[in-house]
N, C-alpha and C positions, 0 to 999 in steps of 0.2 A: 471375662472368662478366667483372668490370671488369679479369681478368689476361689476355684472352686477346687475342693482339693483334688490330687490327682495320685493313682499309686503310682508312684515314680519306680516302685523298685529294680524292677525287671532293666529300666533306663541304667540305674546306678551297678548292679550288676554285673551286667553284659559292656559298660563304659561305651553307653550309646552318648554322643556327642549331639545333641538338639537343633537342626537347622532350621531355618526360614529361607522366603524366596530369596534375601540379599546375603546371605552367608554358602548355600546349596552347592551351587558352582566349584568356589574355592576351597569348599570342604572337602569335596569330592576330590578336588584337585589332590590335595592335600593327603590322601590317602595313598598314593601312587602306585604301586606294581599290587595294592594288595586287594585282594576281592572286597569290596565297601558294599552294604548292603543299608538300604532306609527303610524302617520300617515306620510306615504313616497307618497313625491312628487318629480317632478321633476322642471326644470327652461324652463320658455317657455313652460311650461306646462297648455294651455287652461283649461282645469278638471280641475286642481288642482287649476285654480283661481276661479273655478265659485264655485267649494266646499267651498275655503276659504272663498269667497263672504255669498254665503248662514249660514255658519255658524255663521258668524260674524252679520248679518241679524237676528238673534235670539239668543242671549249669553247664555240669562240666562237661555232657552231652553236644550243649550247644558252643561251647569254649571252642569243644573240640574241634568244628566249624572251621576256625580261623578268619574269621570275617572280622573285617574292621565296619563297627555295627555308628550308625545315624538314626533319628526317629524324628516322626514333625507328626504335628498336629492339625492337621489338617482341617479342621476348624476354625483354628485360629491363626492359618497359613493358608488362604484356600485358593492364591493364586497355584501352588504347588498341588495343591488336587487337581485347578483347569490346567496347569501346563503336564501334565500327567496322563490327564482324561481319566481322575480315580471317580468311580460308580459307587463302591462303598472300600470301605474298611472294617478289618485288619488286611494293609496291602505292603508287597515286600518287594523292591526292586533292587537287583544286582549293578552295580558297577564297577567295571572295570578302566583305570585310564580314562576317568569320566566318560566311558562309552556304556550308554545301556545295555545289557545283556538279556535281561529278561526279569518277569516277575514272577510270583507268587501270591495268590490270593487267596484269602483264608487261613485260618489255621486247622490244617485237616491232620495234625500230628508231626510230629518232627520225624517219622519215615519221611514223608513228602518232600516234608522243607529240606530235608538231607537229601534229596531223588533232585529238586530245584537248584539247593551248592551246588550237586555235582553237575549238572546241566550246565551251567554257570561257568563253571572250572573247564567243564569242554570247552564250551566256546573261549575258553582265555588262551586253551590250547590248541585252539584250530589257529586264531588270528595269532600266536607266535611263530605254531610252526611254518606258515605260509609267508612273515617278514624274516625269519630263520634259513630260509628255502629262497632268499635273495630274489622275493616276490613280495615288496613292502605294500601292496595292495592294501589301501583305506574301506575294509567291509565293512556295511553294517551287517552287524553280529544277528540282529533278527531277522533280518531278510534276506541275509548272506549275499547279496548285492554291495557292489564296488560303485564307489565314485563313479566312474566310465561304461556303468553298464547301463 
């Protein structure tokens, strides 16, 4: 797969950072207080060009974001598609403090993907206010369930 060309541009851009399943974790880590988001595509992947397309069509649009941006290939990473559970691509998952937050699928315009940040940014702002609030409760963020419940 690594002979076929690929537009990277959207990648170069946005300074998406390339993961695989053995890099994923760390990378993640490595982004720390700031909203990290992956966006996994595939090659030969229609979506995933017209997403890059549009993106790239409004930079500064998506700069404005603030998102410390990742992208895998899921093709050619496809343990990251089964540890995922991705059905298709173009697929875009939020993290927080390596906690997942939530995803978006598709590119149905960057209203949406801006409607998905700001979801995103809630929930970064429920789980502060509530370890702020000298209630350090470990929630998951999608099911809003505690360790203890």
């Amino acid at each position: 797969m690594a002979n076929i060309p690929v537009d990277s541009s959207a990648f170069k851009v946005f300074d998406m950072q390339e993961l695989s399943a053995g890099s994923f974790d760390a990378a993640l880590a490595g982004a720390g207080d700031e909203l990290a988001v992956v966006f996994f595509w595939g090659l030969d992947c229609f979506n995933c060009e017209i997403a890059k397309k549009a993106m790239l069509a409004q930079p500064e649009a998506v700069r404005a974001l603030g998102l410390t941006w990742f992208h895998s290939n899921v093709y050619e990473h496809r343990e990251l598609g089964r540890r995922f559970m991705l059905h298709g691509v173009p697929t875009w998952f939020f993290f927080y403090r390596g906690k997942r937050l939530g995803r978006a699928t598709g590119w149905h315009g960057l209203g949406q993907f801006e409607a998905a940040v700001a979801a995103a940014r809630e929930k970064i702002r429920v789980l502060n206010s509530g370890a702020s609030a000298g209630n350090p409760v470990d929630r998951d963020p999608e099911s809003g369930k505690s360790s203890t419940d």
